[in-house]
SETI-291653 format. One record per residue: residue number from 1; residue in one letter; x, y, z of N, C-alpha, C in turn. Coordinates in pm, 1 decimal, decimal comma, padded with zeros to 6 digits. Each point is the difference from the previous one (the first is absolute). Example, Ala and Ser with C-alpha at 12.3 -4.5 7.8 and 13.67 -1.06 7.14 Angstrom:
    i  aa        nX        nY        nZ       caX       caY       caZ        cX        cY        cZ
    1   A   01319,0  -00569,0   00780,0  -00089,0   00119,0   00000,0   00090,0   00120,0   00000,0
    2   S  -00035,0   00105,0  -00072,0   00082,0   00119,0   00006,0  -00077,0   00109,0   00073,0
This chain:
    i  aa        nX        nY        nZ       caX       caY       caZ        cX        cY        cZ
    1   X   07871,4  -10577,2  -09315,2  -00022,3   00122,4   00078,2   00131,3   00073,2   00020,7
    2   X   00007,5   00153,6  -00015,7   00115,4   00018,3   00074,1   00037,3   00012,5   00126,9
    3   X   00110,4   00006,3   00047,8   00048,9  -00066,6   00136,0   00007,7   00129,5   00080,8
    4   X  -00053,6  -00065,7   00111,9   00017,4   00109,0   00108,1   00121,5  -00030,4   00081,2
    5   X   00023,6   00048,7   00119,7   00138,7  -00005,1   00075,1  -00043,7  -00144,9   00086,3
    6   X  -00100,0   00008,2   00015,7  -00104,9  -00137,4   00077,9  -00022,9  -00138,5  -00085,2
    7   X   00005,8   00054,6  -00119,7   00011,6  -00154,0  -00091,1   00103,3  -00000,6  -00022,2
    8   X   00099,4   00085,3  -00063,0   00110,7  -00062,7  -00026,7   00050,2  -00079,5   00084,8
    9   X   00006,7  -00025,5   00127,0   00027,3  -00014,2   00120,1  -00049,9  -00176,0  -00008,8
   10   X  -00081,7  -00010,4  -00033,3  -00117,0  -00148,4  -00003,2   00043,3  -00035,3  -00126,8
   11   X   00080,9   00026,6  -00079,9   00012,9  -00068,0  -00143,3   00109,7  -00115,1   00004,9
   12   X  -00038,6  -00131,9  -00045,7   00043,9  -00108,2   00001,2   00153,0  -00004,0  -00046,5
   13   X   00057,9   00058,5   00071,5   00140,3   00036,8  -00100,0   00102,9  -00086,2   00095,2
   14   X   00116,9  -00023,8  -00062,5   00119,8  -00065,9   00043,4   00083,0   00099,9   00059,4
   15   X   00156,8   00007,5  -00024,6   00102,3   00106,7   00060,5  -00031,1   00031,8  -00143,1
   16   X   00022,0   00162,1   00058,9  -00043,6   00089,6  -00082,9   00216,1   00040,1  -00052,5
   17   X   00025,9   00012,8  -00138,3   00083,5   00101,4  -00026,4   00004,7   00041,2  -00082,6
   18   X   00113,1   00156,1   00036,5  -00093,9   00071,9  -00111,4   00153,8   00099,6  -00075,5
   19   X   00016,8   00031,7  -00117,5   00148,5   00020,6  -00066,6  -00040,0   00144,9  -00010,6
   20   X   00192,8   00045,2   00003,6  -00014,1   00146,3  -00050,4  -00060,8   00079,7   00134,9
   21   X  -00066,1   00092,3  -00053,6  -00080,1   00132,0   00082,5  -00137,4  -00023,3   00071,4
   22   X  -00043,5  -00121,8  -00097,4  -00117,9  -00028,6   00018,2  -00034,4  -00015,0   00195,5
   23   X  -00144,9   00020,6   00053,3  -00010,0  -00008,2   00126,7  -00103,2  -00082,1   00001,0
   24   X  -00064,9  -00074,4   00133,2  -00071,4  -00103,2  -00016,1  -00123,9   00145,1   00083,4
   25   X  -00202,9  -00005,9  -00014,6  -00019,0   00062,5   00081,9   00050,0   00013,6   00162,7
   26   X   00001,0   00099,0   00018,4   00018,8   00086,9   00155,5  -00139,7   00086,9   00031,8
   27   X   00048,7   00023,8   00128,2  -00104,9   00068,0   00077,4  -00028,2   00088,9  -00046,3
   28   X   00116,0   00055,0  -00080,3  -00012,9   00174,8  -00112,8  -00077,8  -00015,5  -00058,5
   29   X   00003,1  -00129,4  -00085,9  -00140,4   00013,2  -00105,4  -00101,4   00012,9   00037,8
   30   X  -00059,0   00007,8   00136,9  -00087,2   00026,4   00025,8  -00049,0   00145,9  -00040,1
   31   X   00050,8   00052,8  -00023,7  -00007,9   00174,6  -00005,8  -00053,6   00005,3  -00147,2
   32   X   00045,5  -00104,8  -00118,1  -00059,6  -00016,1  -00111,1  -00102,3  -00051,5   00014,5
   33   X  -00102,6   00019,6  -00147,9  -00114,5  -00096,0  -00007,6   00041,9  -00085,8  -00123,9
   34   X  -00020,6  -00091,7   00042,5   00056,7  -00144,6  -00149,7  -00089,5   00018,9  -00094,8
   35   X   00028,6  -00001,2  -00115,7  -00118,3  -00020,6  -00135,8   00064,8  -00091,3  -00111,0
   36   X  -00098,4  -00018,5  -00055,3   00059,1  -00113,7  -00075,5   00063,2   00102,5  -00150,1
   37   X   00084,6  -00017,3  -00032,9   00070,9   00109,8  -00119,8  -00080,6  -00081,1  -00113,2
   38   X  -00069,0  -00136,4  -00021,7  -00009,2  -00034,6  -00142,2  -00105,1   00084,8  -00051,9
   39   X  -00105,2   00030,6   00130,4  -00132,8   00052,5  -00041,5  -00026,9   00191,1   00105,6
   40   X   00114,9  -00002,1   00048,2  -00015,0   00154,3   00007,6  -00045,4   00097,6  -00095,3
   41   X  -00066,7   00056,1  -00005,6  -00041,7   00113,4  -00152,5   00011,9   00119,8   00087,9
   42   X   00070,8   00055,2   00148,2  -00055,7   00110,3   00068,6   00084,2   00109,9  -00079,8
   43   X   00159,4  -00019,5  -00102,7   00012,5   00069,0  -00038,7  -00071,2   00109,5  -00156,3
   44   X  -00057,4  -00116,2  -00028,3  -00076,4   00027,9  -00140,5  -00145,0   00065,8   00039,8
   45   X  -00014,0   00032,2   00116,2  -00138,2   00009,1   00055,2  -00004,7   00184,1   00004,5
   46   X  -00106,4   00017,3  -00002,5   00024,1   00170,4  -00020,0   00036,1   00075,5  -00071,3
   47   X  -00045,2   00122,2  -00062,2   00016,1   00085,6  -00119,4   00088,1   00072,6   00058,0
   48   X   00095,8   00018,8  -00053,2   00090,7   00121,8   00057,2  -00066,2   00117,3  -00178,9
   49   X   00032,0   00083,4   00098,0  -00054,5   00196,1  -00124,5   00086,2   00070,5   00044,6
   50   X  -00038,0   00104,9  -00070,1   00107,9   00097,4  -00012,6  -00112,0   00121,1  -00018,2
   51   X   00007,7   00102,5   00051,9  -00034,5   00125,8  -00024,8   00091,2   00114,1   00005,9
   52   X  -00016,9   00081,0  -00152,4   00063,2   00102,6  -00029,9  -00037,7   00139,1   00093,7
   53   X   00039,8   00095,4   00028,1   00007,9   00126,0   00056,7  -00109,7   00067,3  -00085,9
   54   X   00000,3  -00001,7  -00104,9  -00090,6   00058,7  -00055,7  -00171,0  -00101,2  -00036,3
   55   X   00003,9  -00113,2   00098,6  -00159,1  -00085,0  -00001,7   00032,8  -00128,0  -00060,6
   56   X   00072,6   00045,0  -00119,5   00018,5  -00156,5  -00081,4   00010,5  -00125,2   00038,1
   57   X  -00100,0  -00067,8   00028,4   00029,4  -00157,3   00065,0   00036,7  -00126,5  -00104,7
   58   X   00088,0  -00082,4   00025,9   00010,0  -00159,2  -00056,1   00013,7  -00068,3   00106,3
   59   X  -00077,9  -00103,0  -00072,5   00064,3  -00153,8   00141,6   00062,8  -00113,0  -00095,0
   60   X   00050,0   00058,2  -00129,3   00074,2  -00171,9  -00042,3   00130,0  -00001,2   00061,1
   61   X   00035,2  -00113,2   00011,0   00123,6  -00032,3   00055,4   00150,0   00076,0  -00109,2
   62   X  -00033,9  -00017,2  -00099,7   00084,1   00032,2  -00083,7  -00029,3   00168,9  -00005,0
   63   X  -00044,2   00089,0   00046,9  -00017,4   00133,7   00025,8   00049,2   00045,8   00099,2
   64   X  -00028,8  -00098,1   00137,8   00081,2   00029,1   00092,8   00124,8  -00018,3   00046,9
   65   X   00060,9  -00074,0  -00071,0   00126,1  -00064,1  -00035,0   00074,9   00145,6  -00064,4
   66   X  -00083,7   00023,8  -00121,1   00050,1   00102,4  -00087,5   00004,2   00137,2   00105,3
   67   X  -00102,9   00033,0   00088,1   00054,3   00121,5   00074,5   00072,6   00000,7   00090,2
   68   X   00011,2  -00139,9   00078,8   00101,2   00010,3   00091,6   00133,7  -00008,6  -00070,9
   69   X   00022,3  -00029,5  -00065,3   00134,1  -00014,8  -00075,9   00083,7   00160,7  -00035,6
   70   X  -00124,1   00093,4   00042,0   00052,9   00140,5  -00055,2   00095,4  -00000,8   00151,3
   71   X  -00015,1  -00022,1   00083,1   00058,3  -00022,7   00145,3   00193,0  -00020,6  -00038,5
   72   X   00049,0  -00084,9  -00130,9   00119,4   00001,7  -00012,0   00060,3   00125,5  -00066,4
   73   X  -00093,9   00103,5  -00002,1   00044,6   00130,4  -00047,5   00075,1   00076,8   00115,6
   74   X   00103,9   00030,0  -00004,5   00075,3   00082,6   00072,9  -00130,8   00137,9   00063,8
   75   X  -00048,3   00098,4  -00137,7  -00097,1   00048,9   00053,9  -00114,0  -00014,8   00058,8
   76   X  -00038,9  -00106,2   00009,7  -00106,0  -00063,8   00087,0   00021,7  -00017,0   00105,3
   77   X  -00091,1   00005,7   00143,1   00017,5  -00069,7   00097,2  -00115,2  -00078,6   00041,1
   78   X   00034,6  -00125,4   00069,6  -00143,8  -00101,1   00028,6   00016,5  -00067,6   00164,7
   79   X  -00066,8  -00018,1   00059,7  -00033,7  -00028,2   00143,3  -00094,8  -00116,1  -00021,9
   80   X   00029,4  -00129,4   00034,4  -00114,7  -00078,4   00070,2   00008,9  -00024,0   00156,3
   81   X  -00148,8   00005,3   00002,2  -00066,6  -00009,3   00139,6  -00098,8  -00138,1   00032,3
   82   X   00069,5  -00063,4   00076,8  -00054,2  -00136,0   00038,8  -00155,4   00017,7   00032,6
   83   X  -00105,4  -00055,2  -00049,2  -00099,2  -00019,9   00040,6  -00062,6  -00107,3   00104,3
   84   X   00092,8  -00112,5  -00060,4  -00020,5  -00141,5   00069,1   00063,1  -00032,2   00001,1
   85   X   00105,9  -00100,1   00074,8   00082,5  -00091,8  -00005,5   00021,8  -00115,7   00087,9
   86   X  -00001,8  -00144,5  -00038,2  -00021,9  -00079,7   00108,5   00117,9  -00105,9  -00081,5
   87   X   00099,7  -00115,9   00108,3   00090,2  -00083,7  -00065,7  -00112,4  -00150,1   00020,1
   88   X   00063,3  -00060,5  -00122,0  -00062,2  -00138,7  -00040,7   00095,5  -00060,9   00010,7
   89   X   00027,8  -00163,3  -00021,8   00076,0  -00077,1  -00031,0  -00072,6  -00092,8  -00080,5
   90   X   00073,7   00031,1  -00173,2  -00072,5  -00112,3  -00102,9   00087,5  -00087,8  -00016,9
   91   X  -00100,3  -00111,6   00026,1   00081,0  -00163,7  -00043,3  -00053,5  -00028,4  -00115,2
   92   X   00105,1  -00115,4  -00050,7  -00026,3  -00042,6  -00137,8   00011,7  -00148,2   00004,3
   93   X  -00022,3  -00077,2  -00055,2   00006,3  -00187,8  -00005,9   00132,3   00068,2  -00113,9
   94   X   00128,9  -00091,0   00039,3   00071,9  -00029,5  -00153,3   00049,9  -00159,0  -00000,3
   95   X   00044,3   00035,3  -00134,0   00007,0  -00149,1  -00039,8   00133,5  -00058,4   00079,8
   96   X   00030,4  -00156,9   00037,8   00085,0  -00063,5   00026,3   00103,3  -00001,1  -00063,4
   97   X   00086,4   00082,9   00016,0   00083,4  -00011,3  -00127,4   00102,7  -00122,8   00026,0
   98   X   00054,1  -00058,3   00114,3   00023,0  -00074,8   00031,1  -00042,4  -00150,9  -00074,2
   99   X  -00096,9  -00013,9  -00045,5  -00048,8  -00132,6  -00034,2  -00094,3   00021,6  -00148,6
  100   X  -00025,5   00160,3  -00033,8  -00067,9   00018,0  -00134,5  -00146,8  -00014,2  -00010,1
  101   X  -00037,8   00032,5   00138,9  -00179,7  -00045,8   00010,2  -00053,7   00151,4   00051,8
  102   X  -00126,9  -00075,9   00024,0  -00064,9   00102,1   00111,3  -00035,3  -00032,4   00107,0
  103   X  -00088,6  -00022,9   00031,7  -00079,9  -00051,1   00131,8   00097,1  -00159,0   00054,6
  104   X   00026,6  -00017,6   00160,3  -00021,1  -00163,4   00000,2  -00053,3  -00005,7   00072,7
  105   X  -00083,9  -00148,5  -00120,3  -00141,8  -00034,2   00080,1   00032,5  -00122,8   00062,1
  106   X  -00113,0  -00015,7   00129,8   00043,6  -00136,1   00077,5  -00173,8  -00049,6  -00000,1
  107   X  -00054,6  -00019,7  -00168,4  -00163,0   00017,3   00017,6  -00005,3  -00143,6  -00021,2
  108   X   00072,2  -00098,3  -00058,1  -00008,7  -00136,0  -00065,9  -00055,5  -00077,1   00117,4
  109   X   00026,7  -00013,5   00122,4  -00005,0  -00103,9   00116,6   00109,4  -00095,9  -00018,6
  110   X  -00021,3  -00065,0   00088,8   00107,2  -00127,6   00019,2   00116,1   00075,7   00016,5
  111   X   00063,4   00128,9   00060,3   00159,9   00020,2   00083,4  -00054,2   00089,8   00088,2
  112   X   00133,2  -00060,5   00036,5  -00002,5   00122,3   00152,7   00080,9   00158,2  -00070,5
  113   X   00053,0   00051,4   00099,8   00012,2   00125,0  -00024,0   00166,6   00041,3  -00124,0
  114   X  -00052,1   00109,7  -00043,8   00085,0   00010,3  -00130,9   00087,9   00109,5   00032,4
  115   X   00141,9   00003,8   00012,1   00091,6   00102,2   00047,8   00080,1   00054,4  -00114,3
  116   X   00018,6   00129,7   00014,8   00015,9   00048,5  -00122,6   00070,8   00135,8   00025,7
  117   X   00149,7   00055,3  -00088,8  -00000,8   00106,3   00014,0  -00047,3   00062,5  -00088,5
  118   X  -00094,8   00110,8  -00027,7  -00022,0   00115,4  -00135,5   00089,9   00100,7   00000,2
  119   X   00051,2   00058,3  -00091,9   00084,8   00089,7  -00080,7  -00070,8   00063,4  -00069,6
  120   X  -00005,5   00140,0  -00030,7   00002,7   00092,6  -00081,7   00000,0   00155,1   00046,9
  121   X  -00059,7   00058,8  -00145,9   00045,4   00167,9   00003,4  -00141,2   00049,3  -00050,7
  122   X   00031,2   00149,3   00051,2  -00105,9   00108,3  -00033,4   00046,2   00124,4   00020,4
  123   X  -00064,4   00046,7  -00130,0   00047,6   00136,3   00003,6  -00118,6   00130,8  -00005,1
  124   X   00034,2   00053,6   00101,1  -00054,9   00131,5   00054,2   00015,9   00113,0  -00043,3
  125   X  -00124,4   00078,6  -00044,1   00058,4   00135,2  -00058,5  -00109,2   00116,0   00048,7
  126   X   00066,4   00118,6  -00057,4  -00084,4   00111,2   00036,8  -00136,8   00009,1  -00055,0
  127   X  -00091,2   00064,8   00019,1  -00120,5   00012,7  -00091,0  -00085,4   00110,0  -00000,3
  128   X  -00060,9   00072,4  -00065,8  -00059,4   00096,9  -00035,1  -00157,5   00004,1  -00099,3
  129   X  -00092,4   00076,4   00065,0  -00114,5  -00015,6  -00130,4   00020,7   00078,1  -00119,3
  130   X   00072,3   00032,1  -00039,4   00041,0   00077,9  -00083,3   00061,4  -00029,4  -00087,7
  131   X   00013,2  -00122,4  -00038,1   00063,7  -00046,1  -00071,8   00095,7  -00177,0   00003,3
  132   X   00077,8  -00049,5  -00050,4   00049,7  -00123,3   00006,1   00113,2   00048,2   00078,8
  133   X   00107,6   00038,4  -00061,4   00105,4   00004,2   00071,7   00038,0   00158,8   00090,7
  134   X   00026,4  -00029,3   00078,0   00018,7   00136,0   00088,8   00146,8   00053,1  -00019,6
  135   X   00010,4   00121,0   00016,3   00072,8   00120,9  -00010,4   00003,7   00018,3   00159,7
  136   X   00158,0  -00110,3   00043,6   00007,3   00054,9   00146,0   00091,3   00108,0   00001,5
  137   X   00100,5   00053,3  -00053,6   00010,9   00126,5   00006,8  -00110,3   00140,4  -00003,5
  138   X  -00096,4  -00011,8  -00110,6  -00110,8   00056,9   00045,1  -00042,6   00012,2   00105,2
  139   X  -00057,3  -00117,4   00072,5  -00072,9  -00063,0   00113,5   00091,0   00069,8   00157,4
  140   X   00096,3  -00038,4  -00010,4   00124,1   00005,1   00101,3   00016,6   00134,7   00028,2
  141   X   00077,3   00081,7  -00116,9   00054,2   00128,5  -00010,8  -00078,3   00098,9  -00004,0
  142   X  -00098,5  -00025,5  -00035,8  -00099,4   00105,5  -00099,2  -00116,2   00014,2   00122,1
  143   X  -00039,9  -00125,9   00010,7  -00129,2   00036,8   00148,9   00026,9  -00029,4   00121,5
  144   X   00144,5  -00074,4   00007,1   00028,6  -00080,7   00119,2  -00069,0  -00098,6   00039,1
  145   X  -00088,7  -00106,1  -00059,6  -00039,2  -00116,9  -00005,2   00091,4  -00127,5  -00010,3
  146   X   00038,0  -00066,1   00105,4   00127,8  -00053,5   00038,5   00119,6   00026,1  -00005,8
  147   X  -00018,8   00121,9   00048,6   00129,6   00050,9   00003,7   00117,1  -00031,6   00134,7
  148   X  -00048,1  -00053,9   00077,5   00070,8  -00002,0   00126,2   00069,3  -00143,2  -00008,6
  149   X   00093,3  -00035,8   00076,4   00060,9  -00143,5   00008,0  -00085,9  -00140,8   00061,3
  150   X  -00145,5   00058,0   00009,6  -00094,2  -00122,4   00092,5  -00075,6  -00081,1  -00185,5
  151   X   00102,3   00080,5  -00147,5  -00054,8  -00076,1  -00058,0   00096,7  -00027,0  -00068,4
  152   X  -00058,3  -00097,4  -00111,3   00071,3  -00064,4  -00123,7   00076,9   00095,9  -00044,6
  153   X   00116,1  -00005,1  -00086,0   00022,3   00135,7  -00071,4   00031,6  -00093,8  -00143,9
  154   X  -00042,3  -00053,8  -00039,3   00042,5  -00077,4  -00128,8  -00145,2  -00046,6  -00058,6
  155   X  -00045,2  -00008,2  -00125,9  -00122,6  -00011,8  -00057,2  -00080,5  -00129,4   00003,0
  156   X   00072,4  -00076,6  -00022,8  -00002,5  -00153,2   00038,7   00110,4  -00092,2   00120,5
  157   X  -00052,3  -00030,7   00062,0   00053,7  -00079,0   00123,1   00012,3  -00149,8   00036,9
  158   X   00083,9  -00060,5  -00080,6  -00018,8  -00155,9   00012,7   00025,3  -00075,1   00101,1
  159   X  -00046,5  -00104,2   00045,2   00013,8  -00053,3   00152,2  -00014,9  -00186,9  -00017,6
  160   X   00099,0  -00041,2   00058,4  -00051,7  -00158,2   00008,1   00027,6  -00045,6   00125,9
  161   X  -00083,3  -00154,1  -00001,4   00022,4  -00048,3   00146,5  -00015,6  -00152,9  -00009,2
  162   X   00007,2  -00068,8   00095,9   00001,6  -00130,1   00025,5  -00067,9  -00019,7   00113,9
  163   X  -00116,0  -00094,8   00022,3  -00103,4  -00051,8   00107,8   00015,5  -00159,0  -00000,4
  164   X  -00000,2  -00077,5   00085,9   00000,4  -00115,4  -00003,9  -00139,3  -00026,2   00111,6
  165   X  -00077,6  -00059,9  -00097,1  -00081,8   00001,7   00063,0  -00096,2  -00174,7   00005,5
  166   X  -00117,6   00021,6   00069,6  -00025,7  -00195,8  -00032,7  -00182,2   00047,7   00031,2
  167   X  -00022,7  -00100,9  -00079,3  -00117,9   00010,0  -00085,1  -00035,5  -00103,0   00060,4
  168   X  -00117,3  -00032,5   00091,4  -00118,1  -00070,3   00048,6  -00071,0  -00124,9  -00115,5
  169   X  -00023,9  -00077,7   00036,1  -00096,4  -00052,9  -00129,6  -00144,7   00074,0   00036,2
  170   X  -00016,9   00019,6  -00106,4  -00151,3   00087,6  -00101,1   00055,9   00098,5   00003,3
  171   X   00088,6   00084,5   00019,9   00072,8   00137,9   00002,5   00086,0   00016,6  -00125,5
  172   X   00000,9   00143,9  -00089,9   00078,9   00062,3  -00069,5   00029,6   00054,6   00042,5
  173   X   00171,3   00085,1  -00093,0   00010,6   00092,1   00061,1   00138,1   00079,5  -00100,8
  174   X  -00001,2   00080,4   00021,7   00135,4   00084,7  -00096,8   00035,8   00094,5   00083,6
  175   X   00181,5   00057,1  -00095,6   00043,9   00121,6   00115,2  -00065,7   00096,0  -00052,4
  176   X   00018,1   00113,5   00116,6  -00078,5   00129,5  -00043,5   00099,1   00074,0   00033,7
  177   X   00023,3   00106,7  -00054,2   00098,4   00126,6   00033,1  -00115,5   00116,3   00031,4
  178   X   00019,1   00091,1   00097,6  -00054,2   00097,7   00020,0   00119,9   00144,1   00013,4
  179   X  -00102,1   00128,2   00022,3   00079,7   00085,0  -00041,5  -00019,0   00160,4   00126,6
  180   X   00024,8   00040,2   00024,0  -00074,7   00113,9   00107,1   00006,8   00113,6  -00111,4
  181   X  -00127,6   00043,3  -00005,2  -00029,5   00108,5  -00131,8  -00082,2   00116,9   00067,4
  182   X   00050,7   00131,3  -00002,6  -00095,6   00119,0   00004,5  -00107,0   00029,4  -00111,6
  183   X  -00118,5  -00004,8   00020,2  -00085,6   00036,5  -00046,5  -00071,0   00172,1   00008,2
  184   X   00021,6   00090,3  -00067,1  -00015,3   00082,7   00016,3  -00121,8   00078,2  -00090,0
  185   X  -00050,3   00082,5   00018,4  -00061,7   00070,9  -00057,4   00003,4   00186,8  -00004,1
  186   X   00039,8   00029,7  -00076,4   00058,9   00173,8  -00007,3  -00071,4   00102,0  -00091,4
  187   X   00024,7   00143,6   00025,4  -00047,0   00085,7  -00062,9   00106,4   00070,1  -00096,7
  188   X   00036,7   00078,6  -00066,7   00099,7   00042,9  -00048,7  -00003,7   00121,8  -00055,9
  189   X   00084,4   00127,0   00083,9  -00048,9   00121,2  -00076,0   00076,9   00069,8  -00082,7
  190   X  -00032,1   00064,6  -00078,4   00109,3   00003,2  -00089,0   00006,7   00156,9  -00060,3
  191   X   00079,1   00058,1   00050,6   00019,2   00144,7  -00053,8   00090,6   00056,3  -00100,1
  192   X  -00033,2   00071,3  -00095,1   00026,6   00027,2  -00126,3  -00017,9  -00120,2  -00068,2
  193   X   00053,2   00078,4  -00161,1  -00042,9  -00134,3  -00085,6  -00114,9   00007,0  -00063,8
  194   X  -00084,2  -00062,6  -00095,4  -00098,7   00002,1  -00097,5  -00107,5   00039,2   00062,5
  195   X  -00070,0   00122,6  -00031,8  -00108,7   00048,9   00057,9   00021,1   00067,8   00177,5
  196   X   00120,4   00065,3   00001,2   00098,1   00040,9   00125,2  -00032,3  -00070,0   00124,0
  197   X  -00047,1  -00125,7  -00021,5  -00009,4  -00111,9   00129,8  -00096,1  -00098,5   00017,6
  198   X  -00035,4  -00076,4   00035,1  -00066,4  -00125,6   00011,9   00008,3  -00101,3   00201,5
  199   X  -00138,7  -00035,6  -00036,4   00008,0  -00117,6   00144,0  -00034,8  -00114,9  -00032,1
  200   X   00121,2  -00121,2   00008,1  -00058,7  -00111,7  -00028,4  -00058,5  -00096,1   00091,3
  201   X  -00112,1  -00072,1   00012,1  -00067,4  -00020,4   00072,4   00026,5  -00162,1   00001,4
  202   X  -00026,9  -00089,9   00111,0  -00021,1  -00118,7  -00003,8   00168,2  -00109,4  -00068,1
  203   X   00042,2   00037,0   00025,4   00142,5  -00040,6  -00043,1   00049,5  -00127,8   00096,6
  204   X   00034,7  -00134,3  -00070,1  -00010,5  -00114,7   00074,2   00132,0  -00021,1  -00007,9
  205   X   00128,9  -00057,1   00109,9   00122,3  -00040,4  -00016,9   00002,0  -00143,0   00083,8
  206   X   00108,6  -00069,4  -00033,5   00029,0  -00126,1   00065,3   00142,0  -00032,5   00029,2
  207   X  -00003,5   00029,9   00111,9   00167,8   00014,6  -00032,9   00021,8  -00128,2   00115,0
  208   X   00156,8  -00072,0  -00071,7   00021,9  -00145,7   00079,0   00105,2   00114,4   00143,6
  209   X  -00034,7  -00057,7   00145,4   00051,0   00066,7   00059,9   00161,9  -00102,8   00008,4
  210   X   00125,3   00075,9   00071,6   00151,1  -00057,9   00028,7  -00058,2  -00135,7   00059,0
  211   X  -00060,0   00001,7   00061,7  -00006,9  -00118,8   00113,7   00018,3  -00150,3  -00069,3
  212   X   00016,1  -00126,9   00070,3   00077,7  -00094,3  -00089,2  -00145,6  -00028,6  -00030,9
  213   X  -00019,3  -00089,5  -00133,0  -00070,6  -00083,9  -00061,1  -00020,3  -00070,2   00127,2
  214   X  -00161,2  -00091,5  -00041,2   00002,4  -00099,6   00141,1  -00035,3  -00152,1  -00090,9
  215   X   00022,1  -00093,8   00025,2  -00020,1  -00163,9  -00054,0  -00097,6  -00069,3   00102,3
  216   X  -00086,4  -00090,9  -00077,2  -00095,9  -00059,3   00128,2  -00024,2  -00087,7  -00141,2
  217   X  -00120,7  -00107,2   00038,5  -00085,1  -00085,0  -00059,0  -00054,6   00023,0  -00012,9
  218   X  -00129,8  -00018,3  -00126,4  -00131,6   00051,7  -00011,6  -00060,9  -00170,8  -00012,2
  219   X  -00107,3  -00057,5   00098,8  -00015,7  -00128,3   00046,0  -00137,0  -00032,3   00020,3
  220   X  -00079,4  -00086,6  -00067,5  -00179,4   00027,2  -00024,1   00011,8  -00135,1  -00010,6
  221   X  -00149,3  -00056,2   00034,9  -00071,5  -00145,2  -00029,5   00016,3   00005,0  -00140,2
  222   X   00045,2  -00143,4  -00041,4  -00050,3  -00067,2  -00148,5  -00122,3  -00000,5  -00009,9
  223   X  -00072,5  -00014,8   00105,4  -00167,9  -00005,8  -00044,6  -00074,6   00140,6   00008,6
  224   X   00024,4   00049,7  -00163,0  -00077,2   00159,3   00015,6   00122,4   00125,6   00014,1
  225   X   00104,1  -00040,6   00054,1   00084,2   00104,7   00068,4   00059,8   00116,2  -00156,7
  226   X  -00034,5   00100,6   00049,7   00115,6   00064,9  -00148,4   00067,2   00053,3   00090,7
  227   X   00160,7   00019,3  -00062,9   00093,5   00074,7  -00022,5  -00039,8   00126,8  -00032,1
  228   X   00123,9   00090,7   00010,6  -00027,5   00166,5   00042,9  -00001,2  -00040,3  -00175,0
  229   X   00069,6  -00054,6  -00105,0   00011,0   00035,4  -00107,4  -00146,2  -00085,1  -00092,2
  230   X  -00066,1  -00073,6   00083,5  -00119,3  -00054,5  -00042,4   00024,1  -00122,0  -00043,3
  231   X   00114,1  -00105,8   00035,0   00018,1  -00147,2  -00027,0  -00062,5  -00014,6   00091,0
């Protein structure tokens, strides 16, 4: 399950520490909603279109990509307008890099409790339906979509941490890195340019916000229990 501010709280954990930037949850996260990043699809979700000034509609991604892009024309100008926007925090299970595994399990019987530090990294990036890799100068300059200092300013964002944590018998468990991410949803208008203007509609961004990475355990019954990543 993912963790609320109330379970994390109840999770069988040892002294917690944690390297670097990384933060353990706080009361802040409350202000996020946790999701699990392996099986999020909310950015892939929704048609973003585009309509021309003169009627012309598309909704492929690769069309709307192609008209907002007229936006890096000096003669162009483009405005997005937030429709929706709410912050998440996606966690991820990563691997132990510490020891070269994944999960430790305490499912065998016969010991008592298994203490352990986990190690590793994850890396965070921007995201867009529009395509694979994003154009944050586009994004930034062009519509002002993270443009302010409450975000990332780099495309990919790598983060590691260390949890020492202890595992119950019948209990798994691995580190998880999480991330505080704006989820947004925008309009985009766009004057001059092919067909002397266009509105793009439904436009999805993900942007990792400044705030530190956070480290916790992700910790389920051996009997039945999955992991956020489905061990």
């Amino acid at each position: 399950m993912i963790p609320t501010s109330a379970s994390r709280i109840g999770l069988a954990l040892g002294a917690v520490t944690v390297a670097l930037a990384l933060t353990t949850p706080t009361a802040s996260a409350a202000e996020s909603t946790d999701i699990n990043g392996h099986t999020d699809t909310w950015l892939q979700e929704g048609s973003p279109s585009v309509t021309y000034d003169n009627g012309y509609q598309v909704n492929s991604a690769d069309e709307v990509k192609r008209a907002m892009e007229q936006c890096n024309d000096s003669n162009v100008s483009c405005t997005a307008t937030s429709v929706e926007s709410k912050n998440v925090t996606k966690w991820f299970d990563v691997e132990n890099t510490a020891m070269g595994i994944g999960p430790i399990q305490n499912c065998s019987g016969g010991q008592g409790e298994i203490n352990q530090t986990l190690s590793g990294s994850k890396t965070f990036t921007w995201g867009w339906n529009v395509g694979a890799s994003v154009d944050i100068t586009l994004v930034k300059d062009k519509l002002g979509v993270g443009a302010s200092a409450q975000y990332s300013q780099t495309n990919a964002e790598s983060k590691s941490g260390d949890v020492r944590i202890t595992i119950k018998p019948g209990r798994k468990g691995m580190l998880m890195l999480g991330h505080d991410m704006e989820q947004r949803v925008s309009d985009v208008r766009i004057q001059g340019g092919e067909f002397g203007g266009a509105k793009i509609t439904g436009l999805r961004t993900e942007v990792p916000l400044s705030a530190a990475a956070r480290a916790d355990t992700d910790e389920v019954s051996c009997d039945g229990g999955k992991l956020k990543n489905g061990s």
